[in-house]
C-alpha positions in Angstrom: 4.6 -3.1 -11.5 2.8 -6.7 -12.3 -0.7 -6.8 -11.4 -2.4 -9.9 -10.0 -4.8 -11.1 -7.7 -4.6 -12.6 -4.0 -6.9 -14.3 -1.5 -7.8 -11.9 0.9 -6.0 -11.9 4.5 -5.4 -9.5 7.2 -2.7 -6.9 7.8 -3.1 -4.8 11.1 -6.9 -3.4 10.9 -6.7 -3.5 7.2 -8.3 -6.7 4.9 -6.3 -7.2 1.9 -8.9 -7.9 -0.7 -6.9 -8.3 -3.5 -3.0 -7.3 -4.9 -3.2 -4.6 -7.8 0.3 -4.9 -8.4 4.1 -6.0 -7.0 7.4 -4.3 -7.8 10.9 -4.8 -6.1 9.8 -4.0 -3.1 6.5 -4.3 -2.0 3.2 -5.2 -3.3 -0.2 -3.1 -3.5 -3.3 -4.7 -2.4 -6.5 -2.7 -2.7 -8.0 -3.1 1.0 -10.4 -2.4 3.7 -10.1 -0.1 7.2 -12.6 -2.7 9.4 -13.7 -0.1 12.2 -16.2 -1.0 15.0 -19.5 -2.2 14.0 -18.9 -3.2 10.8 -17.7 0.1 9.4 -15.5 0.2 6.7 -13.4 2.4 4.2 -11.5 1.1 1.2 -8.0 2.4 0.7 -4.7 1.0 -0.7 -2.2 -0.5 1.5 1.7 -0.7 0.2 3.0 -3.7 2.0 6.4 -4.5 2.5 8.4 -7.6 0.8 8.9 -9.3 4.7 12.2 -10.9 3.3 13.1 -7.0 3.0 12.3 -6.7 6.8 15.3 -8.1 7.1 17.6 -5.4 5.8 18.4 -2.0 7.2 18.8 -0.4 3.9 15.4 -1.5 2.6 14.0 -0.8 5.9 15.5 3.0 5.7 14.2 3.4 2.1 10.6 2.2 3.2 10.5 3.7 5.8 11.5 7.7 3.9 9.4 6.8 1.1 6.9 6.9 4.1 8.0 9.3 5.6 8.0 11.8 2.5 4.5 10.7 1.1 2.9 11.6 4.4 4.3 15.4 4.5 2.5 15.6 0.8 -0.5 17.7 0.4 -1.7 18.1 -3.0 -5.0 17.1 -4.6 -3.1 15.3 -7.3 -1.2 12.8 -5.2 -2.5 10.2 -3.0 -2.9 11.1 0.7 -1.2 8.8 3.2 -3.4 7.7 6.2 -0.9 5.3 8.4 2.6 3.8 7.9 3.3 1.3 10.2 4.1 -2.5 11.4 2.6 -5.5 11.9 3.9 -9.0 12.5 7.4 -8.0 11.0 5.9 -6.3 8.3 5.7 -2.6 7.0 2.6 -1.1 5.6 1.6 2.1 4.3 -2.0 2.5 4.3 -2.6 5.4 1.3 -5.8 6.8 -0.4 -7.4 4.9 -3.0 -7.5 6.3 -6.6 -9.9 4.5 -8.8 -8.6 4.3 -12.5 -5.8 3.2 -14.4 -2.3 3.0 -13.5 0.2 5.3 -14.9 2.1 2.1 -17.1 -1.5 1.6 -18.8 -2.2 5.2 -19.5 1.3 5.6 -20.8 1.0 2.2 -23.4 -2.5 4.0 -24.3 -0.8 7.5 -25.4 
């Protein structure tokens, strides 16, 4: 996955702060759950490529990769909060894990 930045925009009730990384077919933004009064939580959210949107077969793909992650309960994988749509576009909205990312660790060993 390529890692980047990006200007921060909306996605449902989630602010995309910034894109941690893009692969085939979606990109990662590191984000924020904007609740009443100003009360936030920072999380991942997994957004779809919209051109994607477009196809069933991607569509069904997201949407098991979804629908797999959330039935996962184990402290070492990441814990799914939402999956859902907005504007034409798929989200999943996932616990954020500070640190590297598995590519970097794996050049480092």
């Amino acid at each position: 996955m390529r890692q980047s930045s990006a200007v921060a925009s909306q996605l449902a009730r989630y602010r995309l702060l910034r894109r941690i990384g893009v692969g085939g077919m979606a990109e990662v933004f590191r984000a924020e759950l904007v609740g009443a009064e100003g009360v936030t939580r920072e999380l991942v959210v997994k957004k779809m490529h919209p051109t994607l949107a477009l196809d069933p077969t991607a569509v069904a793909m997201f949407v098991e990769e979804a629908r797999l992650a959330a039935r996962l309960q184990h402290p070492n994988v990441v814990q799914v909060y939402e999956f859902g749509k907005a504007d034409d576009v798929y989200y999943i909205a996932m616990e954020l894990v500070d640190g590297s990312d598995l590519a970097t660790l794996l050049r480092a060993a």
